[in-house]
N, C-alpha and C positions, 0 to 999 in steps of 0.2 A: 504493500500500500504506500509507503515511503518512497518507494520509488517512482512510481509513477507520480505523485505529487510531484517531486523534483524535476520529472521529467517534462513534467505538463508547464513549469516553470520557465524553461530553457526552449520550450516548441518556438513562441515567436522569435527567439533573438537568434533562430538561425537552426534549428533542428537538435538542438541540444551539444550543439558545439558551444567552445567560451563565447564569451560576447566579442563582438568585433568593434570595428570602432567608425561604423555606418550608422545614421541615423533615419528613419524618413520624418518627414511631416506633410500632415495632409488635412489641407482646406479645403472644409464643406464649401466655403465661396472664395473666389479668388480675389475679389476684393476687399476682403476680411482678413489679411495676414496675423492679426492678434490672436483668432482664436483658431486655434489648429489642434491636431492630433499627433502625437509624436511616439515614435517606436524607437526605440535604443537597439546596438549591437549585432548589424547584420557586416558581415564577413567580405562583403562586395557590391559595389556598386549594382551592379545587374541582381542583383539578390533585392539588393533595396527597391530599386525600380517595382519589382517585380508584387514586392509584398504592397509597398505602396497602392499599386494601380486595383490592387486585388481591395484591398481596403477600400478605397475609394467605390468599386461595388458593391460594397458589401454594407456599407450607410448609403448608399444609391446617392451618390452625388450626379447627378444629371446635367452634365455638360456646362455647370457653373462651377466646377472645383479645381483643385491643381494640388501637384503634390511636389516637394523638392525631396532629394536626398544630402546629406551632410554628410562631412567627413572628421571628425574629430571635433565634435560641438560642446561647447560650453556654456555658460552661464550667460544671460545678459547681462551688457554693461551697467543696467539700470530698469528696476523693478518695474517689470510689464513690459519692458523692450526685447528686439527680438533676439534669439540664441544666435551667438556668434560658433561659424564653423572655418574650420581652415579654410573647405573646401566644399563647394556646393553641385549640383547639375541635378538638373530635370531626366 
């Protein structure tokens, strides 16, 4: 039973590998960058893409949404501003 809890853990951020150091975020509207959805620890670019787009149908965002991936994201500079990433792409 332990295990599978742990396991069930580790499913988003890449299949139960470590975490990696991809992020997604994904806007129900695209002109709304404040409030987004964010996933930690995917392993690769193409992985991120990937879970992203999936998410995005999965809350049926209907042709108003957008999703970016990060690369080593941090903290905002300033409470409520947006997570700083080394490295971003759609």
């Amino acid at each position: 039973m332990r295990s599978l809890l742990l396991a069930a853990l580790f499913l988003p951020a890449g299949c139960g590998d470590a975490p990696g150091e991809w992020s997604s975020f994904v806007y129900a509207d695209r002109q709304d960058t404040k409030h987004y959805l964010k996933t930690d620890g995917f392993h690769s670019l193409a992985f991120c893409r990937e879970q992203a787009i999936a998410q995005m149908k999965a809350i049926e965002v209907a042709g108003g949404g957008a999703y970016l991936c990060g690369r080593r994201c941090g903290p905002p500079r300033q409470p409520g501003g947006p997570e700083l990433c080394q490295e971003t792409h759609k």
